[in-house]
N, C-alpha and C positions, 0 to 999 in steps of 0.2 A: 606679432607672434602670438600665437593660441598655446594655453598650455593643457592637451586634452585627460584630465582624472577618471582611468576607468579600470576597477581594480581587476577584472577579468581581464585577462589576454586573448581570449577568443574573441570575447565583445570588443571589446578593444581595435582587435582588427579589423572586424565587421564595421564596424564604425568607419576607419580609417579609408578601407577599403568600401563603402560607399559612397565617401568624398570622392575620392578619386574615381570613381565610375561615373560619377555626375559630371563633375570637371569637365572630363574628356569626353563624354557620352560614348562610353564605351565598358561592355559587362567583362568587368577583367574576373578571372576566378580566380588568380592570389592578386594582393598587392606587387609581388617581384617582377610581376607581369608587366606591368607600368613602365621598368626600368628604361626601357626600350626608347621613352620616350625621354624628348630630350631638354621639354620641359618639365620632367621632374626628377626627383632626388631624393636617394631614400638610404635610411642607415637604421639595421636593426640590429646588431650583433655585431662582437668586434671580427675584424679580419684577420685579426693576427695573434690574439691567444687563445689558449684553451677555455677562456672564464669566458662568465655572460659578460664580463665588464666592458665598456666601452671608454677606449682610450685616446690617448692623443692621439697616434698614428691614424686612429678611425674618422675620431677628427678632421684631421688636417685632410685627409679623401673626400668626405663630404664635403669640407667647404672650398675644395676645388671645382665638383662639381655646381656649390651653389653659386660660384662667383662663371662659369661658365656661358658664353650668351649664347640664349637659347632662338629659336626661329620664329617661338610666338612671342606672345604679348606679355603674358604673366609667366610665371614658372612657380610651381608646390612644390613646396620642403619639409620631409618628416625625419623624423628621429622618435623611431619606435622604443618604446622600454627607455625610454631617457631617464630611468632611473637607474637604471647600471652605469650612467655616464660616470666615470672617475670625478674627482675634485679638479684635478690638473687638466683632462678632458674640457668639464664647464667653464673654466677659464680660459683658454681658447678658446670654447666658443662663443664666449662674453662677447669678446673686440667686434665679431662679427653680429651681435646683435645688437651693439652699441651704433653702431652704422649699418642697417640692413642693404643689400645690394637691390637695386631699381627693380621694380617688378616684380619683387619675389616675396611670396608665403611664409611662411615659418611653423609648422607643428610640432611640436614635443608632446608626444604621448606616452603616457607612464599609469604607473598603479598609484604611487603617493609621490603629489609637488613637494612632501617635505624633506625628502632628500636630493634637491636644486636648491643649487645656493641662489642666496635672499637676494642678490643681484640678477638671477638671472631669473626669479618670478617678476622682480617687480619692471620686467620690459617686455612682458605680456600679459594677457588674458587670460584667467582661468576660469577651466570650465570642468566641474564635475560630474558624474557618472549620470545623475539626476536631474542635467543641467543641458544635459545634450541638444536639446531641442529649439536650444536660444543659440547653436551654430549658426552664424548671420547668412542664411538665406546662400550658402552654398550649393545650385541647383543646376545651375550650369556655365558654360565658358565666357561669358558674359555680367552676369553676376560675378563668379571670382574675378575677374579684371577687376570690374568694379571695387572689388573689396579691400586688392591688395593696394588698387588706386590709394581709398580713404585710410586703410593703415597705415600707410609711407605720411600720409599728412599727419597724421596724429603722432606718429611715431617722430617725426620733426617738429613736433610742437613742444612734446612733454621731451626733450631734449633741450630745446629754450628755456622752459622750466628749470631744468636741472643744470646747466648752466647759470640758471638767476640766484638757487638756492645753494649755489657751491659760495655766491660772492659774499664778503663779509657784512656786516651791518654797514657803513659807513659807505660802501660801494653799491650797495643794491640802493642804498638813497639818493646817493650820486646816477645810479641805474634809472631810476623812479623820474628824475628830476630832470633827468636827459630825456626822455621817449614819453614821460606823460605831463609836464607841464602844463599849464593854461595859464599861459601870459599874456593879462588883458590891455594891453599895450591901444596906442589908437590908433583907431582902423583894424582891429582886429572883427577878424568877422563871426557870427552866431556858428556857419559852419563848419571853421575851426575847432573851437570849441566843443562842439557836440562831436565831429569827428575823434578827438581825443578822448572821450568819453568811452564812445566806443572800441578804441584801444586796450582802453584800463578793462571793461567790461570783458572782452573777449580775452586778455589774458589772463584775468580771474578765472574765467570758465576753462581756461587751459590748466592753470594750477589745481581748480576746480578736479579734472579728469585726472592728474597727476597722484592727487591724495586719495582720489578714489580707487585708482588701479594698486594702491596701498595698504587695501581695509585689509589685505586676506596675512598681509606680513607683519603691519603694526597697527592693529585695528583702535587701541586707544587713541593714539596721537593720531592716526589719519582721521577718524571719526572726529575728533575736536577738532581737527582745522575745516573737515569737511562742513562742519556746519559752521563755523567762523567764516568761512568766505561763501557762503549760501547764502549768511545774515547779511553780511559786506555788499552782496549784489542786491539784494531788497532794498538796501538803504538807496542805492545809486540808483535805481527805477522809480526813489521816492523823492530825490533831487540834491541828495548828499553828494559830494564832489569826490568822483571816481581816486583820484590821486589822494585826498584824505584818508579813505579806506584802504586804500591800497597799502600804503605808510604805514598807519595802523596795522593790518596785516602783515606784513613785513617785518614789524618789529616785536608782534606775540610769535614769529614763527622762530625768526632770529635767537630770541631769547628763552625760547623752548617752556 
């Protein structure tokens, strides 16, 4: 999920609205124009009151349409002004971003992410007004496949994470002990070994991504684990044993 920050509403749409003409390769002149199509999905305003607020009922429509299968490949999901989303709104549509459905995008575009609760930034990207231009190479229908491809993996990874970090100390050791071991047992081979290295290595660099996508909500503590486990993976490149560090980490993050 992209969280796009742009405080104009004109721009904003312009913006929005030349995604979605790339996408498709098609010069739409509004975004409602889009609608038609039936890979995408769009929410700007509620349906059912008089307020700009967007609420459950508005909700629950959109994410019928998002869980919908669509005929192509990918499917694009926006939610305009998702800063009038209600509180009770953002939690329903937590669940839904907590398990994104196969194939599909996620935009929230708004004026300011800090009226989105702090769960629902920290399971996307932000990207502000001055920041536009690092939208990852959405150019056409091929590229976004590709994109939502690599999102759905990352977004399954820093999920593992976050299942790692819910477990107690005593468990994530027991965690650690199960899945990174190096038991030099005999006949154990160099392969082995080095393969579990690379375990540990690449789940650093997933927790890695996890405290990174964190700097904008708790920039102190993420920033201090971020470089705690930047140092963690220099050591294991220098021939310090991945499972040490890792422990080690685990148990400054544990104990806060």
């Amino acid at each position: 999920m992209y969280i796009l920050e742009i405080s104009s509403n004109n721009q904003r749409e312009a913006v929005l609205l030349s995604i979605i003409s790339r996408i498709y390769n098609k010069a739409f002149q509004h975004i409602e124009d889009a609608i038609i199509l039936d890979t995408f999905t769009y929410l700007d305003h509620s349906q059912y009151t008089k307020t700009n607020r967007i609420g459950i009922q508005d909700i629950n429509t959109f994410k019928k349409g998002l869980w919908l299968q669509s005929s192509g490949n990918s499917k694009l999901a926006i939610i305009n002004n998702a800063h009038n989303l209600t509180i009770e709104a953002q939690n329903a549509l937590l669940k839904d971003l907590e398990e994104e459905p196969d194939n599909t995008l996620i935009i929230l575009a708004l004026s300011d992410k800090r009226l989105l609760l702090p769960t629902i930034l920290s399971r996307g990207i932000s990207i502000k007004e001055q920041e536009i231009h690092i939208l990852p190479g959405i150019s056409d229908k091929e590229n976004f496949d590709n994109i939502v491809y690599n999102r759905q993996q990352e977004s399954r990874n820093l999920d593992h994470i976050q299942r790692y970090l819910d477990l107690s100390l005593f468990d994530s050791f027991s965690y650690i002990a199960k899945n990174f071991s190096q038991k030099k047992g005999l006949g154990e081979k160099t392969k082995v070994l080095s393969e579990k290295e690379d375990l540990v290595e690449s789940f650093l660099r997933d927790l890695l991504s996890y405290y990174e996508s964190r700097l904008a909500i708790e920039p102190e503590t993420a920033l201090a684990y971020t470089m705690l486990i930047e140092n963690g993976l220099k050591k294991i490149r220098k021939g310090v044993q991945g499972k040490i560090i890792l422990e080690h980490i685990t148990l400054t993050i544990k104990h806060g």
